[in-house]
C-alpha positions in Angstrom: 0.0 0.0 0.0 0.8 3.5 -0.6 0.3 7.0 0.5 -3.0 7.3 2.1 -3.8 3.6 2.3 -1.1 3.0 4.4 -1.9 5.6 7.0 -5.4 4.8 7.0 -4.3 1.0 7.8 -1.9 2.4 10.3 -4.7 4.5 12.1 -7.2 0.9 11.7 -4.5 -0.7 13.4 -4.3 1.1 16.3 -8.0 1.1 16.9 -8.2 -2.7 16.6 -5.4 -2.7 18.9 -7.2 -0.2 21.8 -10.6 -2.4 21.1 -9.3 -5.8 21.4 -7.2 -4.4 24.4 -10.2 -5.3 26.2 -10.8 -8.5 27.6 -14.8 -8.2 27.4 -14.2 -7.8 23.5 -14.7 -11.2 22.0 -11.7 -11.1 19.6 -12.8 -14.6 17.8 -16.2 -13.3 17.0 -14.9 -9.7 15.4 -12.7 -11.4 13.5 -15.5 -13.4 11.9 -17.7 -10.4 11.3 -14.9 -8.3 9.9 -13.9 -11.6 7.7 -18.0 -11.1 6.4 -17.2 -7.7 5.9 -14.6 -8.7 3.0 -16.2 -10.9 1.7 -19.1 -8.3 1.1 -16.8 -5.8 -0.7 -15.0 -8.3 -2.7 -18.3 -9.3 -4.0 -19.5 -5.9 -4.1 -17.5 -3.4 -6.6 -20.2 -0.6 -6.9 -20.2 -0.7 -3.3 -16.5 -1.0 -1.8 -16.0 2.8 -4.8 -18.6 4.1 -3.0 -17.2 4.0 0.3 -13.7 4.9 -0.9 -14.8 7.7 -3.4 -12.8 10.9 -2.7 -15.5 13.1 -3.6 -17.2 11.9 -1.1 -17.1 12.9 2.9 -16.3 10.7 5.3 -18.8 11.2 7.7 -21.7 10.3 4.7 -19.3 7.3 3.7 -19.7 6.2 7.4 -23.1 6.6 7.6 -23.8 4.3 4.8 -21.7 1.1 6.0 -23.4 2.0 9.3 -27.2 1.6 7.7 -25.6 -1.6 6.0 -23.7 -3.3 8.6 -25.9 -2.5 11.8 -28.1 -5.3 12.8 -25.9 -7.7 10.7 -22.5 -7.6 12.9 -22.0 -6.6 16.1 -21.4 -2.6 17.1 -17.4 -2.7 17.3 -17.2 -4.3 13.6 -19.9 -1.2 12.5 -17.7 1.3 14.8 -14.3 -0.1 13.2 -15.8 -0.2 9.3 -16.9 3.4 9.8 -13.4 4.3 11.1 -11.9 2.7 8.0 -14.5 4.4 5.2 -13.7 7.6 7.0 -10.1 7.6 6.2 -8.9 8.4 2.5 -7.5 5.4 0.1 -5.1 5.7 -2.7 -7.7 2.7 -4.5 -10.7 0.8 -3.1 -8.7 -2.4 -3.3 -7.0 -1.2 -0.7 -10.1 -1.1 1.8 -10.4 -4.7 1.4 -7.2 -6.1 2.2 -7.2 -3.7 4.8 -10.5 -5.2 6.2 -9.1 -8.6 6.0 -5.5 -7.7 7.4 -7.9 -6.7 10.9 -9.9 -10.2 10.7 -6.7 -12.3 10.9 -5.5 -9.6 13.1 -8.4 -10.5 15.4 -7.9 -14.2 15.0 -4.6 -14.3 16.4 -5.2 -11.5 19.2 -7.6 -14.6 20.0 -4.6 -17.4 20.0 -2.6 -14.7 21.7 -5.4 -14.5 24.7 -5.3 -18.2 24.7 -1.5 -18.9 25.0 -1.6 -20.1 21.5 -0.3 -18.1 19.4 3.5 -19.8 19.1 1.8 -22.5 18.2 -0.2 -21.0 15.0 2.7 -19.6 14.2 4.5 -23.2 13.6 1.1 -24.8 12.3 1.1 -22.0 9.7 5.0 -22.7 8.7 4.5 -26.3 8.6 1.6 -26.3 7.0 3.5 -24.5 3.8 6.2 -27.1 3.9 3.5 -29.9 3.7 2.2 -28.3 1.0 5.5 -27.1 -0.8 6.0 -31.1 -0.3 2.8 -32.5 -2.2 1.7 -30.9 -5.6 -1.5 -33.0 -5.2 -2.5 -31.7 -2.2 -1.7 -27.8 -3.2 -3.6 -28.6 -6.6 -6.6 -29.5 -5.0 -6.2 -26.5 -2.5 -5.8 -23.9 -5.5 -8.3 -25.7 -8.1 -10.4 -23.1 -10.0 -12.7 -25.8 -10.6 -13.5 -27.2 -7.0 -15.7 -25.2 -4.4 -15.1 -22.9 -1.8 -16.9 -25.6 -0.1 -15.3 -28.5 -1.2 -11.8 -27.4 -0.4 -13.4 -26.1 2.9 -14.2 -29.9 4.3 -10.2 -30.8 2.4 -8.8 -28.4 4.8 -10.9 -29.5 8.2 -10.3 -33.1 7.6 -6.2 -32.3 7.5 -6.6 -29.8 10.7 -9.6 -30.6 12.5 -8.3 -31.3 16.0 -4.8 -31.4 15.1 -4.5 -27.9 14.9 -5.3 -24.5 16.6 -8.8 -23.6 15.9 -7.4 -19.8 15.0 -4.7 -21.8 12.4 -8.0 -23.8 11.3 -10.0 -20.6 10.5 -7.6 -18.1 8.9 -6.2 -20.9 6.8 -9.5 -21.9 5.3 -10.4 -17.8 4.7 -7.4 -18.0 2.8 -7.5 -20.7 0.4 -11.5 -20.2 0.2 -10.9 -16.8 -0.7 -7.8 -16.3 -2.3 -8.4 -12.9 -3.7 -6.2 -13.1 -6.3 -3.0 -14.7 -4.0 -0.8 -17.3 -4.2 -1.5 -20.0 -1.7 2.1 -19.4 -0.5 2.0 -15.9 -0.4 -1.1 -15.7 1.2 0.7 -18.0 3.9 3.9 -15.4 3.9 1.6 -13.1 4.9 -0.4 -14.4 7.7 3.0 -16.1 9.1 4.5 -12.4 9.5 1.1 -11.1 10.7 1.5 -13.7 13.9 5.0 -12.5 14.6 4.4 -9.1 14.4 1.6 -9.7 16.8 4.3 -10.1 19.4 6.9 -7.1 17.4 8.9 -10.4 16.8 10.6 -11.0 13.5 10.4 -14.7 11.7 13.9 -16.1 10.4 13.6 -19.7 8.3 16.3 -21.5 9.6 17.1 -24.8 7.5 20.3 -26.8 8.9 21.4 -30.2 8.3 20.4 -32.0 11.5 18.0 -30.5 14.0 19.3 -28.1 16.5 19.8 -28.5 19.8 17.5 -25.9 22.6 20.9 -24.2 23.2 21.6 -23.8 19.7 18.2 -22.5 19.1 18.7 -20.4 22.2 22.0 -19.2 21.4 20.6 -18.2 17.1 17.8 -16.6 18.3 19.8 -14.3 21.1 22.0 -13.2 18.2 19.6 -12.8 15.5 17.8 -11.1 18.1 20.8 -8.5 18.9 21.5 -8.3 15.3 18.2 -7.2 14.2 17.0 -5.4 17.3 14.0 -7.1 17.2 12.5 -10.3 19.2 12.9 -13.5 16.5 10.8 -16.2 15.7 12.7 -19.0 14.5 10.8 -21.4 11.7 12.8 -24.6 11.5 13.8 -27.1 9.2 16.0 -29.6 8.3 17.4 -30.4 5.3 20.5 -32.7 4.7 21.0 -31.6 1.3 22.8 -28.3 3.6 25.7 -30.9 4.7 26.3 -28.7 7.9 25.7 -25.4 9.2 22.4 -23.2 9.1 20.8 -21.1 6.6 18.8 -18.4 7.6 16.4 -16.5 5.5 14.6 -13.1 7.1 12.4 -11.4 5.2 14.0 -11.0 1.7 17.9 -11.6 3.4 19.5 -14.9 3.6 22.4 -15.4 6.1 23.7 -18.6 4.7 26.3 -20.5 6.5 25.7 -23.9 5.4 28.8 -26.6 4.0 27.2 -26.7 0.7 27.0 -22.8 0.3 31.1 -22.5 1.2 31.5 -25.4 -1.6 29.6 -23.9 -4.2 31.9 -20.9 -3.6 34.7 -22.4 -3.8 33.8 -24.4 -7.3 32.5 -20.9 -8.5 35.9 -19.0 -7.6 38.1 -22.0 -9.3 35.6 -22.1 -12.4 36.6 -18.3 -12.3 
């Protein structure tokens, strides 16, 4: 997002955070509403250029997704909706994935309450691999031919009871409503959005053998110092590394690995 978008987000964000601050606030339940809400304005074109129309004013922007909404979702979805069509968007897409970006936001203020949310974060990770892992599965999941529904019941079969519910839920939002996303993007995405829940950072760490606690302990402390920032460590194992650890943050890869120092070496004689 740009421009105005992103400081309408910004100011969305913190009044999700000052809402779901309070413990009456049932955090599973606005995320379900708000994930209605998007739904509504990805269907609805007409409506979700209405709301963001410039030439509008805010105030008669909020009073029309308050008509719409009220009765249908509870007041602090109406009251965080009007807050958003208030606010000015560089393009109505915008509105949308801002909408959903609160839902999942919700969702894992939920797991977060609950003393779950480590725990969606590694469901969400290792539920990429195993898909990475099995193009049957990830073709079923991304099918433009099966139904929302269809790949709805796919996805409770694999994580029903084996998962968080919160994993359960925002997962099948995603791949039931895709919005134009890659299935692994769309996991990118929500993966970050749990760490930043806790202003943590996620490195992918893939080493040849698993680590130890103190080696985990020790990576994370200096990753931790290094980026100034709490870290989440995602790991995996992959003998194919011969020794070492690669880790990936973000769009930066610290690579340390046997088979990383070998390929340079074969590169620089080649050379």
């Amino acid at each position: 997002m740009n421009g105005a978008s992103r400081e309408a987000l910004a100011a969305a964000r913190e009044r999700l955070d000052a809402l779901t601050d309070n413990t009456s606030v049932d955090a599973a339940k606005l995320a379900g509403e708000l994930a209605s809400v998007t739904s509504l304005l990805d269907r609805e074109v007409s409506l979700r250029r209405v709301l963001t129309d410039p030439a509008q004013s805010g105030e008669s922007k909020a009073e029309l997704a308050t008509r719409l909404l009220s009765g249908q979702v509870g007041g602090e979805t109406v009251d965080l909706v009007s807050g958003l069509v208030r606010s000015r968007w560089s393009q109505s897409r915008d509105l949308v994935d801002s909408v959903e970006e609160l839902a999942n936001t919700a969702d894992l203020t939920a797991a977060q309450r609950g003393g779950g949310l480590d725990d969606v974060e590694d469901e969400l990770f290792r539920f990429g691999r195993i898909v990475g892992s099995d193009p049957e599965l990830r073709s079923a999941l991304t099918s433009r031919t099966a139904t929302a529904s269809a790949k709805g019941e796919l996805l409770r079969s694999l994580l029903g009871g084996k998962a968080q519910p919160v994993t359960e839920r925002i997962i099948v939002r995603l791949v039931t409503q895709p919005r134009g996303r890659s299935l692994e993007a769309g996991l990118d995405s929500l993966s970050k959005l749990a760490a930043e829940r806790r202003d943590r950072m996620v490195a992918v760490v893939t080493s040849a053998v698993p680590l130890s606690d103190r080696q985990k302990q020790r990576l994370g402390a200096a990753l931790a110092k290094l980026y100034g920032r709490e870290m989440h460590l995602n790991l995996d194992v992959d003998p194919s590394v011969l020794g070492g650890v690669s880790v990936r943050v973000g769009d930066e890869i610290i690579n340390g690995t046997v088979a990383e120092r070998l390929d340079d070496a074969t590169r620089r004689m080649a050379g």
